[in-house]
N, C-alpha and C positions, 0 to 999 in steps of 0.2 A: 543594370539597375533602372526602378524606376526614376521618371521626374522627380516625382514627389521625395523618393527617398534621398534624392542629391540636394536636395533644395536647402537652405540654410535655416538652422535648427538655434535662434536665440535661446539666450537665457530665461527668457521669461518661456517660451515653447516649452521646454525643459525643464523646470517648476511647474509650468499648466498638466505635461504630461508627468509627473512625477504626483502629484497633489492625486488628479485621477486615476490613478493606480492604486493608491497610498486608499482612497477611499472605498476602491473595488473590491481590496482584500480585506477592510473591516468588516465591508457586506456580507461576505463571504463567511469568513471567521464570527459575525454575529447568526447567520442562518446554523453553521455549525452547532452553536451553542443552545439554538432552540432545536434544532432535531436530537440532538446527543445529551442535552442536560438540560428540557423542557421544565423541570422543577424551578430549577435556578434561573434559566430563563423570564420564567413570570415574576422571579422575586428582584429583577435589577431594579432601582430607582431611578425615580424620572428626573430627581432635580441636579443630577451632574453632566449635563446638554443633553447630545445627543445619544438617545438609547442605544443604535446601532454600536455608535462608538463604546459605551461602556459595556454593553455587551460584548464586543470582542475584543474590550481590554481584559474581562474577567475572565474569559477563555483563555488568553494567553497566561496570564498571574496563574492560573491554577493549572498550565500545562509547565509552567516555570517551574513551581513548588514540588511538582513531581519530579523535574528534570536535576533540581537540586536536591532531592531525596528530604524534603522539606517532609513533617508528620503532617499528618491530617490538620489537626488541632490546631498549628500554623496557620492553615488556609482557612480554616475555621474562623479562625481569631479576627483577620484581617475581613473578611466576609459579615462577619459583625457589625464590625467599622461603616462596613459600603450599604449594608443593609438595613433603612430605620428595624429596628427592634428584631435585628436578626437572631438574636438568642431566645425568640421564640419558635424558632426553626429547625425542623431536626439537620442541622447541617451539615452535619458529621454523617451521615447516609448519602445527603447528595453530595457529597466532593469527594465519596466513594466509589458510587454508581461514575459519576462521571470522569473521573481517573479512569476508570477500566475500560471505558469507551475512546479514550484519546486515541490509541492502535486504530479502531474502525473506523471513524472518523475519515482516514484518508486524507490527512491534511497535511503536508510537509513543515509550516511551520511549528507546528505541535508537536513533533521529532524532538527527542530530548537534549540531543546536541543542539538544535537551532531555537527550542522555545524561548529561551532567555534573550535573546538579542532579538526575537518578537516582540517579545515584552516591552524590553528597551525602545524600541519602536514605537510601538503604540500606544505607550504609556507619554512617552514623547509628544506625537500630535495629539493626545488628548489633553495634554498641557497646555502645550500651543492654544488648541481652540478654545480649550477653558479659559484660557489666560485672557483670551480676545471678548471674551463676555461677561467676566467677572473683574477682571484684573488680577494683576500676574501676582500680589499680594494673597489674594484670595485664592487662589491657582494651588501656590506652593501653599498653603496653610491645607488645601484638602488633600494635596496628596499624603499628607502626616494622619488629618482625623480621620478621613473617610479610605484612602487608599493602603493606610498603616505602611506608603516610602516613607522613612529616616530622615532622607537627604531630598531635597529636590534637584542634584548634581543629577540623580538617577535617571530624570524623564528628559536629559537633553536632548534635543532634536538638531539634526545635524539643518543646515539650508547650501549646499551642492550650490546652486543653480547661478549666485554669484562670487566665483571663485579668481582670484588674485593672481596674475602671472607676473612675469616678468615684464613684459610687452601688454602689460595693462588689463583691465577687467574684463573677462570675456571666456563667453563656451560659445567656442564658432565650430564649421565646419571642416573638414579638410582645405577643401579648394579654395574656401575665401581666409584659411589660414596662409595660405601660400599667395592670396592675392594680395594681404596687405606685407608677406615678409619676403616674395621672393620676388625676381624678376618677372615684364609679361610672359617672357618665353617659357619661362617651368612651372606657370601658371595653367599657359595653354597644354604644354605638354602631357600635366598633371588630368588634366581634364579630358585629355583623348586618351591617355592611358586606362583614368578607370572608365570610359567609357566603354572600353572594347567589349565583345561578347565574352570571350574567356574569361577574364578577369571581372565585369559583373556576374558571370553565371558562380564563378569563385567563392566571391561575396554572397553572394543571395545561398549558394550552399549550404557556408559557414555557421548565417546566420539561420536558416533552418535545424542545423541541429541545435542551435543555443536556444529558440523560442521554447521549449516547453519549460528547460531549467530557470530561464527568466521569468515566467508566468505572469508573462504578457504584460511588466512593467517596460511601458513605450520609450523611460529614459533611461532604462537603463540598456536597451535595445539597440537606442541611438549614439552610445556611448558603445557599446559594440561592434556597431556596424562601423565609427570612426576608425577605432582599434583594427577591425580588418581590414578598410579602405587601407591606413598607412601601410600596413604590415604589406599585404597586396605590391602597392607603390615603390616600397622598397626593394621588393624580390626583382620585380620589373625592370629596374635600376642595376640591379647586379647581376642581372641575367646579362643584359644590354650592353654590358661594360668590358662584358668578355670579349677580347678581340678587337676591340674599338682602340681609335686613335687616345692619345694622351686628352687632346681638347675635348673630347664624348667625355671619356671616364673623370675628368673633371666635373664636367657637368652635371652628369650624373648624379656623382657622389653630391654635387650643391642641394640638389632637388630631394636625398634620400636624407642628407641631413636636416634640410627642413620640415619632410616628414617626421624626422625622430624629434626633433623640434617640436615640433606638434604635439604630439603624445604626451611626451616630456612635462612641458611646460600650460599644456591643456590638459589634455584628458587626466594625465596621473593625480591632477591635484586636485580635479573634481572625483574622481573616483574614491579619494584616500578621505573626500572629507563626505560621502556619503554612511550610514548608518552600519551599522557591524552585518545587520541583518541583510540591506542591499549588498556591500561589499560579497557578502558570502555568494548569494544570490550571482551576483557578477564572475565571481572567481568562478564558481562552480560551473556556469555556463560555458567560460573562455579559456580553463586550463584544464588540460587533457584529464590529470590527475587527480581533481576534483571533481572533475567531470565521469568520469569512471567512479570514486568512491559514492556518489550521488547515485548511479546505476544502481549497483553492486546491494547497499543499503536498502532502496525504495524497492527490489527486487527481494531480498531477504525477507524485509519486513511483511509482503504480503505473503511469505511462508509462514508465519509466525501465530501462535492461534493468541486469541485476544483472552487475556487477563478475568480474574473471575474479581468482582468488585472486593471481595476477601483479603482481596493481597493487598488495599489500601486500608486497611482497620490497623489503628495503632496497636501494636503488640498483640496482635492477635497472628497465627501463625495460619496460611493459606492452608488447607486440607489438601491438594495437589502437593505439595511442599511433606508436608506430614507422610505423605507415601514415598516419594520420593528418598527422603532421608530412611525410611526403614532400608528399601530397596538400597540403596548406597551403603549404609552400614552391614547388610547381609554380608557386600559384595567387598566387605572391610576399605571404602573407601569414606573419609572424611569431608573433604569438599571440592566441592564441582559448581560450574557457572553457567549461565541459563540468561536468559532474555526475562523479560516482566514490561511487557509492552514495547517502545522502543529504548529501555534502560537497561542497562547491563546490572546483571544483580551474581552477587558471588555468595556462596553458602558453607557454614563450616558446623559441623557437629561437634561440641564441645563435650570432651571426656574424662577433664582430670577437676578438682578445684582450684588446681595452680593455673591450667585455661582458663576457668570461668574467671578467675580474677583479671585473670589482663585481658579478657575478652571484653569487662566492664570498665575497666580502666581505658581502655585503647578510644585513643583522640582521635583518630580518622586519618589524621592530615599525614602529608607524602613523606614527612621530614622524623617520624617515631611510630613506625613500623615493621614488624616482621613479615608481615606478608611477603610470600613471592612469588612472582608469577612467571612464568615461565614461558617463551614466544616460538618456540618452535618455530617460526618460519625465515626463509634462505635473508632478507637482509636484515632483519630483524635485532637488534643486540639482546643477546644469553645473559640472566643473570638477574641481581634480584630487582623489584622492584624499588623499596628504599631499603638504604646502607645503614641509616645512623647507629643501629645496635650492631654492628659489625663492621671491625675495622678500628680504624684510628678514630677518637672521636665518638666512640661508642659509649651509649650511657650507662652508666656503672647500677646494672641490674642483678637480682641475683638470679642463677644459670637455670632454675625453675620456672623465672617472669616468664615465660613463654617455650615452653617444651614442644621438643621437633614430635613431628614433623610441624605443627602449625597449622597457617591456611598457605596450603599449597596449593596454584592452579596451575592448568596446563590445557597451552594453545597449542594444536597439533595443524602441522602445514598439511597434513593432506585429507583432513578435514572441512570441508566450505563452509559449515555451518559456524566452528570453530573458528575460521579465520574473518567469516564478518561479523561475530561476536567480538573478534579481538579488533575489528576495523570501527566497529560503534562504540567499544570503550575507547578508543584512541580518539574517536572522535568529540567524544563528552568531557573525558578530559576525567573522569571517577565513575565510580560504581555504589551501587547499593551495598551494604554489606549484612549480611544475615548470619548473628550464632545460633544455633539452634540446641536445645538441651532435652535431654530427658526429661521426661514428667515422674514423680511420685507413683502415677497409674500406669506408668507405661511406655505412654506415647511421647510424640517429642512436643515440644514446647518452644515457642520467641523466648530466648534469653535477651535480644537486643537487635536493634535495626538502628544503623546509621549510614554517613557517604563517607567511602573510601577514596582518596585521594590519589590521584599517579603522579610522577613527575610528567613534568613539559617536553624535559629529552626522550623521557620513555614513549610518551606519547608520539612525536614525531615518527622515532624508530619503528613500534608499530603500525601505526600508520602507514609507513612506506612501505615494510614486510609484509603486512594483513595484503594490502593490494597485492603488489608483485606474487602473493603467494593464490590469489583469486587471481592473477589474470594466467598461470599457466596453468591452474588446476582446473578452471572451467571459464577457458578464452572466451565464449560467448554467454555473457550476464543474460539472455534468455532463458540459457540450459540449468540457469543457477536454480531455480524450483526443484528441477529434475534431479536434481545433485544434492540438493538438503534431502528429501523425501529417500532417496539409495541409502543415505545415512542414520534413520530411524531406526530405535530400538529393534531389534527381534520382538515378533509379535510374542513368544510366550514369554516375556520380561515385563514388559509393563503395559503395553497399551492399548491392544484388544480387546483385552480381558476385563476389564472395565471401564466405565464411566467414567471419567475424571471430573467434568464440573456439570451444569444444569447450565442451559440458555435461557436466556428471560429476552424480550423482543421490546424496543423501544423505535416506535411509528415505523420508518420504514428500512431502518438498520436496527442490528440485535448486539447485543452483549452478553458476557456470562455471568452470573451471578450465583452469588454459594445459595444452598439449600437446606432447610433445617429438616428434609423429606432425606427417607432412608438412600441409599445409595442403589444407583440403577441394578437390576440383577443383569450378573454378564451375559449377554449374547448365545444363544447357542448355536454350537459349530455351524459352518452353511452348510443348507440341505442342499440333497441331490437336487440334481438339474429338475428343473419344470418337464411335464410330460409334453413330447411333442409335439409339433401341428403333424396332422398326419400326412405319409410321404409322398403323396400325390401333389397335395396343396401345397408342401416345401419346396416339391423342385419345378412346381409352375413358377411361385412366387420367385423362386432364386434365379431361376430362368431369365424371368422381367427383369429383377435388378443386375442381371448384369448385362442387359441390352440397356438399361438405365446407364451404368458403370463406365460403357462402351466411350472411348476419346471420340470413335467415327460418328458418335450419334450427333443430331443435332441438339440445341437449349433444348426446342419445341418437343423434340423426341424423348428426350433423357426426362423432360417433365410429364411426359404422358405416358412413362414407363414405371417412373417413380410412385407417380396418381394410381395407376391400377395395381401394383403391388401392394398400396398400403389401404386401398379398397378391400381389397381382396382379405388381407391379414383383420381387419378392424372390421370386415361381417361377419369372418370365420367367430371371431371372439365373440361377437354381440350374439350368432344364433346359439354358439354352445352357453352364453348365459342363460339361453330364454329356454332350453333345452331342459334344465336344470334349475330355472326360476322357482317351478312351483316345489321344489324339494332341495330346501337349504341346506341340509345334512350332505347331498350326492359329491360336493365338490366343499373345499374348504382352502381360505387364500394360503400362500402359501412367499418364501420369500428367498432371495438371490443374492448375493454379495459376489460383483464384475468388478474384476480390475480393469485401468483403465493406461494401455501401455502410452508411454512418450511416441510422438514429441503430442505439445500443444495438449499437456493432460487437461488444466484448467477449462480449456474449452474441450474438448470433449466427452467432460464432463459434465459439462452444461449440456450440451448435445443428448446427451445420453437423460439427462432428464428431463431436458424437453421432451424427446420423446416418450417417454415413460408416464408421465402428464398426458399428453395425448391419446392414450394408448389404456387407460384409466390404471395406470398402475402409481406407487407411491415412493419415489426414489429419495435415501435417508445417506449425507455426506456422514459418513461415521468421526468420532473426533479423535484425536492420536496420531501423532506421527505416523503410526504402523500403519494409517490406514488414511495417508492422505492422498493415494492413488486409485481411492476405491469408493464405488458407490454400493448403497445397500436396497436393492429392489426388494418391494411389496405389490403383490398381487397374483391375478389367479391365474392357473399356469399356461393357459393358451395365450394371455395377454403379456405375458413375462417373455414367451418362447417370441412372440410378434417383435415384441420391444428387441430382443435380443437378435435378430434377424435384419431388421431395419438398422438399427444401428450399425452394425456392420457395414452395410451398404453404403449408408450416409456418411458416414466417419473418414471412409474412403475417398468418398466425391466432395469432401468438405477441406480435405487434407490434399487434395488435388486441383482444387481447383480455386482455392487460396495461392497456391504458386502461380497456377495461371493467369490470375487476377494483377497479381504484385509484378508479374515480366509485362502486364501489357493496359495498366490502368494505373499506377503508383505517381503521384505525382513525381516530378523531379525534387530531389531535396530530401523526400519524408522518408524516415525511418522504416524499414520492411516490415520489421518486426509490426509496430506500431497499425502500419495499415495490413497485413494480413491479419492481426487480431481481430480489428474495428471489422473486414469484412466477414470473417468468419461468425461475429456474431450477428452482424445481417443477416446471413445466411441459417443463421438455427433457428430465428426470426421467423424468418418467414418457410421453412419446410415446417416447426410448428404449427403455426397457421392454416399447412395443407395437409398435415396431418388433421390436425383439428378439424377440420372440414372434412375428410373423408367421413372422421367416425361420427360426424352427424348423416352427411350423408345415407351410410350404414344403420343406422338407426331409423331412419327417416322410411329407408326399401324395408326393411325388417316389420315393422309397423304397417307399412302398405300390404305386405303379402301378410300376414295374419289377419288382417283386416278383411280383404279378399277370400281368402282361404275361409271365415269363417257367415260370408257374407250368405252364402246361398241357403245353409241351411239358419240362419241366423242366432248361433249358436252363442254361447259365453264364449270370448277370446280368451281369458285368463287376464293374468296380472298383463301390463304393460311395460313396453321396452325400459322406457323410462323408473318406472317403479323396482324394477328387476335391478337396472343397474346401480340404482341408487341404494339396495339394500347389500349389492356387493362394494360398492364403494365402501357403506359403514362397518361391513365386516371387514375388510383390506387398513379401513383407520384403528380400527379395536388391536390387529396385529403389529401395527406401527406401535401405539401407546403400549401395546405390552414390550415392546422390545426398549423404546424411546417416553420414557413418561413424559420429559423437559425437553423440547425441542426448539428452536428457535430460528428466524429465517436469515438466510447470508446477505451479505453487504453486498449493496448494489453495486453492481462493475460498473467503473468509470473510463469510455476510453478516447485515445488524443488523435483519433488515425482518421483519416478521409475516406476507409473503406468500405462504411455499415450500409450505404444506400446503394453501392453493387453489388456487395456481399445478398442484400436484400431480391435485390434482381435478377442476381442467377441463380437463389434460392425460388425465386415466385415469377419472375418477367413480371413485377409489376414497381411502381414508384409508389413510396409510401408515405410521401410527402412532408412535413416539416418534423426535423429529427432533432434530438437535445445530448448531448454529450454523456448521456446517462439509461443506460440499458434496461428496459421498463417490460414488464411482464404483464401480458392482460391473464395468462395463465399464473396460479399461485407461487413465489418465485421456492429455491431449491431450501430444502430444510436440512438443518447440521443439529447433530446430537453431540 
């Protein structure tokens, strides 16, 4: 351990650091709210303090009312309130658009199980600090006019920092806990023990993997690192005790129980009276369990494709939904459960009049219900979800109020996708609930949208089964992408074959948003392969890259192998445009649909369009499960056939030498996963870059020898490199829009690993100087239909 980190951490340190955190993440959560709901943004008002803060109170309120499956018109209502003369606002559109945005956002408090106890949070210190400028009279009176809380019980804020023991007011240290309760000697003891290497290198582990689930709240950090020091301390002790005389094992056991002492009477009671929201925070970080489900979750969810603003319009029934239910009633199934951001939503087709009536009567709540759901997995308890119309105690219905089958779901354990659907309802605590009906015309129709309730037992149960059944079905939470995507529809069932929603792009993340434009026409089948480079030029070029490939070569060698293979591929492409320039008819673009095998699809998928960018071709992430391991190349076929040759190569030297990176540059502590991602995308970094540079280069000789060539008798050159490629460029976009009318560009990747500036270096040998936690394209970033 360091000094610093041993050094003694008062109460008032630990309100200093608590306050500054408290305020890092309103900045945070207010910047969310201007890149993801810029509309609402410009409409917060200036006269309830500070902007910042009320801006990412209104973020959390309206990620709450989702999480509570609140109607729009709720959030509406309340946005009135906080808005001078919000009802001149079309506000009912923004608390649409921006619901659909909460998934890409990427923000964990905005998670539907956690929004609420954000809310609680922040709605909290924005009392506190209102209360400090206005008086606490005026505080509680706005959170009634302007914030439409009830109660002002709701915005308590917890204050941790001076917390009551037995042994008097105090959040102390370990060592100076032991300096003022034990003897000197288990003082000193205490202090050479966590001294030693083993036992700091221990600590400093431990607390490496809890920093990212903490999110860099420094007191709750230091409330962690206590929590290992004791635990540490203890083990020490009962290691030590083995074998030892009576008078050791005495002593021992003084010094472990003063450590337990510690915990006890320190830390648990400042932890228990910190915020629902830190609490979670905490636990999540420090128990395996919760630590795993946090995985598991935040891993799922960027499976998950992001909501069309549609599916927040009151009673209006989402067009994805509409198809869906056809497709399900074909296949004589009534209802099935699905995601809708990060809410668990359940769906039931209603078929008799006897249904629709108790489908309109039914209250939600856990305690007068038929619903049942069913948990398939190993610890899990069988059986329904609530009892009360069955059994003892049943209420005297007649045997019609609800005709089987009902709403029956079903959690299947050997399903992943299934099991952390059933691990996010466990963790919410309810569900959305959708009947859907027939229409008059046909189609189906919102009979009703409300929140389904679970019990608290059932929840736990699940809970514990959903994990246990995710950690043998796919032990490493990496592979879990790879395992939703195996689980997708059959392509000729639903989701190749069409379009499902339209992307709309908001600054520099997108959303999807419904369309009143006809629906995309399907895809046609993929064409044969691009015509090849010819086989001279294939097997020089292939030649290079595998003296590129080679482990014996050197960086310097492997870069000046890679440099003339994609010289070589990116002038063959630029002379057959110029070949073909003056006769537009001779060639016509043409397009590719690669899948992209495990591991590391994610990024190699990026890979794969970075090069394809480079390379002047147009790569289209298709949308559908069935095609979420696939990219859809555009362009003309000597540049498709280059693309597809280079990537090869790359793919291999990018998935090789991320291992070799992580055995021999990883810091101690960090996460593997974490840092081969971070340098992997270094690495596609900067080979884009020299890709990019070759095909100017190529451009650049191409131009010079026409120039020459046409110098002596000084003849017309014809059109120019330039002009050539820019007219195939616009043919290659007219093929995109006909395939993709609505396109929209993907969420920026965010990553937590130390390995993007070596990932960079053994992509380029160069240092690229100061880096941001957010993976930034000077090329246009990848487009998703």
């Amino acid at each position: 351990m360091t000094e610093q980190s041993t050094t003694h951490a008062p109460a008032s340190v630990f309100g200093s650091a608590r306050k500054t955190w408290l305020w890092a993440r309103v900045t945070e959560l207010s910047e969310a709210l201007r890149d993801f709901g810029p509309w609402l943004h410009e409409l917060i008002p200036g006269d309830l303090g500070d902007r910042r803060l009320v801006s990412a109170l209104t973020l959390c309120c309206v990620a709450a009312d989702e999480a509570r499956v609140q109607p729009v018109a709720e959030t509406v209502a309340w946005l009135e309130l906080l808005i001078p003369y919000g009802h001149r606002h079309d506000l009912a559109d923004i608390v649409s658009t921006l619901r659909s945005s909460l998934t890409a956002v990427e923000e964990p408090a905005l998670w539907s199980w956690q929004a609420q106890a954000w809310e609680e949070l922040v709605l909290g210190l924005w009392k506190r600090e209102r209360a400090g400028t206005v008086g606490q009279g005026r505080a509680d009176d706005e959170l009634v006019s302007r914030w439409g809380v009830r109660t002002a019980d709701m915005a308590a804020v917890a204050h941790p920092a001076h917390v009551p023991h037995e042994d008097g007011e105090s959040l102390t240290s370990l060592t100076e806990h032991l300096d003022d309760e034990a003897e000197e000697s288990h003082s000193m003891l205490a202090r050479a023990v966590l001294s030693q290497p083993r036992v700091a290198d221990t600590i400093e582990s431990s607390l490496a993997v809890y920093e990212e689930s903490l999110q860099n709240a420094g007191h709750l950090a230091f409330l962690a690192e206590q929590c290992v020091r004791g635990r540490e301390l203890v083990a020490w002790c009962e290691k030590q005790a083995i074998g030892g005389s009576a008078a050791t094992e005495d002593f021992l056991a003084e010094l472990s129980d003063s450590a337990d002492t510690y915990t006890a009477d320190v830390l648990d009671p400042v932890i228990h009276s910190l915020s629902a929201c830190e609490r979670t925070l905490f636990h999540t970080a420090t128990l395996p369990d919760r630590h795993d489900r946090h995985e598991y979750l935040s891993a799922f969810l960027d499976c998950l494709e992001t909501p069309s603003a549609n599916a927040w319009r009151d009673g209006v029934l989402d067009p994805g939904v509409v198809e869906e239910a056809d497709e399900r009633e074909a296949r004589g199934e009534l209802t099935w459960h699905a995601m809708r951001g990060s809410l668990p939503v359940w769906y039931h087709i209603v078929t008799s009049p006897q249904e629709r009536a108790a489908a309109l009567a039914f209250s939600g709540r856990a305690s007068s219900s038929v619903i049942r759901v069913d948990a398939d997995v190993v610890v899990a308890r069988q059986g329904v979800l609530f009892e009360e119309l069955e059994g003892e105690g049943a209420v005297d219905e007649p045997d019609d109020w609800y005709p089987q089958p009902g709403v029956r779901l079903q959690y299947a354990r050997d399903s992943a996708t299934d099991l952390c659907e059933l691990l996010a309802l466990a963790e919410l605590g309810h569900a959305r609930l959708e009947f859907v009906i027939r229409a008059a015309g046909g189609g189906f129709v919102l009979l009703r949208s409300l929140r389904a309730e679970i019990r608290h037992d059932d929840a736990v149960d699940w809970r514990r089964g959903a994990l246990h059944g995710l950690r043998q079905l796919v032990p490493d939470v990496d592979d879990l992408a790879d395992a939703v995507a195996a689980e997708a529809q059959p392509v000729d069932l639903l989701d190749l074959d069409r379009d499902d929603e339209d992307w709309l792009g908001l600054d520099e993340t997108f959303t999807r948003v419904d369309s009143d434009t006809p629906e995309t026409p399907a895809p046609a089948p993929a064409p044969p392969r691009p015509a090849r480079l010819p086989a001279d030029l294939l097997a020089k070029v292939k030649a290079i890259l595998r003296m590129a490939e080679d482990p014996a070569a050197t960086q310097a060698e492997s870069e000046a192998f890679l440099q003339k293979a994609t010289a070589l591929m990116a002038k063959y492409g630029i002379e057959q445009a110029m070949l073909r320039g003056d006769d537009p008819t001779s060639e016509q673009p043409a397009d590719r649909v690669m899948d992209i095998a495990p591991p590391w699809v994610g990024e190699c998928k990026r890979l794969l369009s970075s090069i394809a960018y480079a390379m002047r071709c147009h790569p289209i992430y298709p949308g559908g499960k069935a095609d979420k391991h696939r990219v859809h190349l555009f362009g003309y076929a000597s540049d498709l056939h280059s693309v597809e040759v280079l990537y090869a190569s790359l793919r291999l030297q990018m998935l090789q030498g991320a291992e070799r990176a992580d055995s021999g540059h990883r810091l101690p502590g960090e996460l593997p996963r974490a840092y081969k991602r971070s340098w992997m995308l270094g690495f596609i970094r900067a080979v884009a870059l020299r890709i990019g540079e070759a095909e100017r280069a190529a451009r650049a000789d191409t131009e010079r020898d026409r120039a020459e060539a046409a110098a002596p008798d000084g003849g017309v050159q014809g059109r120019s490199v330039a002009l050539v490629l820019a007219d195939r460029t616009t043919a290659v976009q007219a093929k995109v829009a006909a395939h993709y009318p609505k396109v929209g560009k993907v969420r920026r990747t965010r990553f937590t690993g130390s390995g993007y500036r070596q990932g960079h270096a053994d992509g380029q040998q160069a240092d690229i100087g100061g880096l941001t936690v957010e993976y930034e394209r000077e090329q246009p970033d990848e487009l998703m239909a």
